[in-house]
C-alpha positions, 0 to 999 in steps of 0.5 A: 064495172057497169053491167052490160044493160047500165052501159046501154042505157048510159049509149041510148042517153047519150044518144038522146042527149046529143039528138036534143044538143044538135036541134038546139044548135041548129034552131038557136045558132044556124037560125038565129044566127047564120040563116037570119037573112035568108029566113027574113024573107018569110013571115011569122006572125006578122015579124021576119023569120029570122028575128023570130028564130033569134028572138023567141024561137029558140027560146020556145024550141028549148023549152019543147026539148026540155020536156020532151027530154024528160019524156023520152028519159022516162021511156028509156028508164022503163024500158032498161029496168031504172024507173021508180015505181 
């Protein structure tokens, strides 16, 4: 049996986790994919937005949440007592 703060710490990585999953699935599927014509009206660096999204954005956005998933499990290993010091 998982010790109360362990079953805390499981519920607040999982919450992250699906946080990380929903960006994902919103930047590289409704995008990249669904909202592709309507972002075309708009320009980003000299390409349609929608090409970038669907090209390179969601690239470069996974990459962020990548790192920013390792960041914010070292806040939460801290804060419930699971770090390595």
């Amino acid at each position: 049996m998982l010790s109360s703060n362990a079953q805390a710490y499981w519920k607040a990585n999982l919450r992250l986790l699906a946080f990380c999953l929903v960006i994902w699935f919103i930047v590289s599927y409704l995008c990249g994919i669904v909202l592709f014509e309507p972002l075309n009206q708009f320009q980003l660096g000299g390409y349609k937005l929608g090409f970038w999204f669907a090209q390179q954005g969601s690239i470069y956005v996974f990459v962020v949440l990548v790192f920013f998933y390792a960041m914010m499990m070292g806040v939460l290993d801290r804060k419930y007592g699971f770090d390595e010091e």
